[in-house]
C-alpha positions in Angstrom: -110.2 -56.2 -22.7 -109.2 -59.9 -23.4 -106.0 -58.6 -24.9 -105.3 -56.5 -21.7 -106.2 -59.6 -19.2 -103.7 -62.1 -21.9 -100.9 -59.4 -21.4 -101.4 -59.5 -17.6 -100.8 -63.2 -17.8 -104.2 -64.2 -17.3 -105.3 -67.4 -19.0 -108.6 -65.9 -21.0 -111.2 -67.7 -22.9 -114.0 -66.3 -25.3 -117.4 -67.4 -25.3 -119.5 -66.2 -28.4 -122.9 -66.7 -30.4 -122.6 -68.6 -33.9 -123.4 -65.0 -35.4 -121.3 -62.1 -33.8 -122.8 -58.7 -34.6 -119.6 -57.0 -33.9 -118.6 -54.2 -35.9 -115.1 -52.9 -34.5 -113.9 -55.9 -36.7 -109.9 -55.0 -36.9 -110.0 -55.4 -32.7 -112.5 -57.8 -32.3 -111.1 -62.0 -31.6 -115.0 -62.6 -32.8 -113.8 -63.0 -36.3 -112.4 -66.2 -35.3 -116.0 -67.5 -35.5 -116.3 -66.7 -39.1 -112.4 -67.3 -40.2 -111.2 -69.8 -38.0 -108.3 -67.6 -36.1 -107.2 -63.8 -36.1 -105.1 -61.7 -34.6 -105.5 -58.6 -32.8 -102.4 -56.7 -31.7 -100.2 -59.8 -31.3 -102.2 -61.9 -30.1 -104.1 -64.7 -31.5 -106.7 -66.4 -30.8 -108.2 -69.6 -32.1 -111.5 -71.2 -32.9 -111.9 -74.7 -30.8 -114.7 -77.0 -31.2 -115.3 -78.0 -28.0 -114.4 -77.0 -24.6 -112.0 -79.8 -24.2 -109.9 -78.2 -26.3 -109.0 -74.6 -24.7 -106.6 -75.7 -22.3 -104.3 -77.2 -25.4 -104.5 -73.4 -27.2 -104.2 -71.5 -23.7 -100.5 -73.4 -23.8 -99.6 -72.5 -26.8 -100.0 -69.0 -26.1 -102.9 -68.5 -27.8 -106.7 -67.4 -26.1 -109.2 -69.9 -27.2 -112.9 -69.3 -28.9 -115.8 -71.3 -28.1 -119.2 -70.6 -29.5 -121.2 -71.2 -26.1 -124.3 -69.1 -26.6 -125.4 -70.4 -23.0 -122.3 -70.8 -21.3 -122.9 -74.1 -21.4 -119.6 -75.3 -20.0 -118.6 -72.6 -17.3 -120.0 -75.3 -15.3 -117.5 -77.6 -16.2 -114.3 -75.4 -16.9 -114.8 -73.6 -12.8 -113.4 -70.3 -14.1 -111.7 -68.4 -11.0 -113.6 -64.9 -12.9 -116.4 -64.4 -15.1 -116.4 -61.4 -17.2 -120.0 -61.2 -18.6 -119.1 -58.8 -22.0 -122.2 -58.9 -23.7 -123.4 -55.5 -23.8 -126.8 -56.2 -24.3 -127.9 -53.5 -22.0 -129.7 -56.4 -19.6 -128.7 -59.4 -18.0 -128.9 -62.4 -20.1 -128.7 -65.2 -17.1 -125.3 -64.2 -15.8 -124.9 -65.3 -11.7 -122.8 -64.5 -8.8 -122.3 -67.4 -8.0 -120.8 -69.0 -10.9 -117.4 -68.3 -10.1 -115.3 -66.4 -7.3 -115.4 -63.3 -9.4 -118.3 -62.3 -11.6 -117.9 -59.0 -13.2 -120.8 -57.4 -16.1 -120.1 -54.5 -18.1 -122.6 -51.9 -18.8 -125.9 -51.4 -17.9 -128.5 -54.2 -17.0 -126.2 -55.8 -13.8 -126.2 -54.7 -10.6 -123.3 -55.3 -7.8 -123.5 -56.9 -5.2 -127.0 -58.9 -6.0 -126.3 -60.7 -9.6 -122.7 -59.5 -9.7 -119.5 -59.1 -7.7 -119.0 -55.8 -9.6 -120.0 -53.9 -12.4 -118.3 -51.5 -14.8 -119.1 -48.4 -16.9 -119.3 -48.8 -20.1 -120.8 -45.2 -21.3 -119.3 -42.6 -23.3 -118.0 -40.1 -20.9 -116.0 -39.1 -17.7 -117.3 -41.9 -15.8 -116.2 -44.6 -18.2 -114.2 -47.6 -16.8 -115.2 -46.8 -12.9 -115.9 -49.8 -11.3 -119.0 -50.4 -9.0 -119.1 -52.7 -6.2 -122.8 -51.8 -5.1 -125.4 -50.4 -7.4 -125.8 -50.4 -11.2 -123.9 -48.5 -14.2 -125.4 -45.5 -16.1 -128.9 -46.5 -17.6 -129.1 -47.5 -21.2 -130.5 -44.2 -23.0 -131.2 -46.0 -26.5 -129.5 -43.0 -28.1 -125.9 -43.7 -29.7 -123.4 -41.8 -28.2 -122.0 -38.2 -29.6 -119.8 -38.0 -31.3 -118.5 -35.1 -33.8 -121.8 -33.7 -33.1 -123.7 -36.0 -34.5 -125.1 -39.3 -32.2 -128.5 -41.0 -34.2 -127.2 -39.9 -37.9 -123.9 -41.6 -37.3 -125.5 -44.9 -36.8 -126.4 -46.8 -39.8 -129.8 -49.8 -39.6 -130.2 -52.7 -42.0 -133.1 -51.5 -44.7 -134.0 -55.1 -44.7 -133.5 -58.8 -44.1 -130.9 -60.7 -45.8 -127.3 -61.2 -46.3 -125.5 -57.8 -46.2 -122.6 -57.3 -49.0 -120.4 -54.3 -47.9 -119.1 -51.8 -50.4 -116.5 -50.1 -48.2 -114.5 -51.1 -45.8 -113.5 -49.8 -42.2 -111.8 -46.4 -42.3 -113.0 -45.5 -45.6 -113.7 -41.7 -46.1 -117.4 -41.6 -47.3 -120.1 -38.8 -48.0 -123.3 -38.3 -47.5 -125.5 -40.7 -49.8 -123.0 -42.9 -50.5 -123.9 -46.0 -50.2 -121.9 -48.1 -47.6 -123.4 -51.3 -48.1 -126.2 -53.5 -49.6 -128.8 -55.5 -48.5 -130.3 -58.2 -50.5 -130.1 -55.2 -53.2 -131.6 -52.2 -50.9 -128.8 -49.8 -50.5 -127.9 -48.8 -47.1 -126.7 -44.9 -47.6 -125.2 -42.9 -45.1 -126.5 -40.0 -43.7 -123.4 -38.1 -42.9 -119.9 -37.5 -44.4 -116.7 -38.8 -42.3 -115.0 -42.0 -41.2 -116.7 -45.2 -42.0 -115.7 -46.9 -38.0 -117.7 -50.3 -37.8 -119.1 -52.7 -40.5 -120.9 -55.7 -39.5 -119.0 -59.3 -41.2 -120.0 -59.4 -44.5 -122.4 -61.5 -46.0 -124.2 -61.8 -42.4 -127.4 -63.1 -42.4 -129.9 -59.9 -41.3 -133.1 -60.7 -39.5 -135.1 -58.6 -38.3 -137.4 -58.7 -34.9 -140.2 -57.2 -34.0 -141.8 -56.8 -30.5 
């Protein structure tokens, strides 16, 4: 998405948690929290330290990467759109009236009262379609399908503690392999196929529960 908005001339700027949990790693400009810069189809993006600093990058051609858990300084930048990506299946504090345009992906927003408009984010024919009024598709809590298998496919820490991965991203793997480690508790997989996301490695695991 912020690749699609830099090629459209937009001036973007990423606002992330001192711990991304992203695991589409190749595509993701979250890495740039953990190495400093990457680059994701030709075009970079750069860790700055403060807010201050993002209108220097954005010059250079380059989309700048704030860690801003609380959006701290949306206040202070007066974006013209708000693009609340989180995906955390609820609204985290996101307002309409933080900017001219407010759009949340996924479920947990609805448009027209907390957001200017929402957008599909499920697996499926309706994917992308934009809502001005109403909400997306519910959360189910069940990964989506795919290859016939939805629950299997998706792989939990067996523990707390730093994960060290074995494999890497697009790595043919079998059942009972084992992807990855936990502070020495294996993490096996349950199918054979394409090994398609992998947390950062060495990321600190913790585990809640509620």
């Amino acid at each position: 998405m912020a690749v699609r908005l830099f090629r459209a001339g937009f001036s973007v700027m990423i606002l992330e948690v001192e711990q991304p949990t992203v695991i589409r790693l190749p595509v993701s400009f979250a890495r740039a929290i953990y190495e400093g810069k990457v680059m994701v189809e030709e075009v970079e993006a750069v860790l700055i330290p403060s807010w201050e600093k993002a209108e220097d990058i954005i010059k250079k051609g380059k989309i700048p990467v704030l860690i801003d858990s609380r959006g701290s300084c949306i206040e202070k930048l007066f974006p013209t759109v708000i693009i609340d990506a989180i995906l955390a299946k609820r609204n985290l504090g996101t307002r309409k009236d933080q900017a001219p345009l407010v759009i949340g992906l996924g479920p947990g927003f609805t448009a027209g009262e907390d957001v200017d408009v929402v957008i599909e984010t499920k697996r499926g024919h309706y994917l992308g379609r934009v809502y001005y009024q109403g909400q997306a598709v519910p959360d189910t809590g069940v990964p989506g399908e795919v290859g016939g298998e939805s629950k299997r496919r998706l792989l939990r820490a067996p523990t707390e503690g730093k994960i060290v991965p074995l494999h890497q991203i697009g790595d043919l793997v079998k059942a009972g392999e084992i992807i990855a480690e936990v502070e020495g508790v294996t993490l096996n997989a349950e199918i054979s196929g394409v090994l398609r996301g992998l947390i950062y490695p060495l990321y600190l695991i913790r585990i809640y529960f509620y």
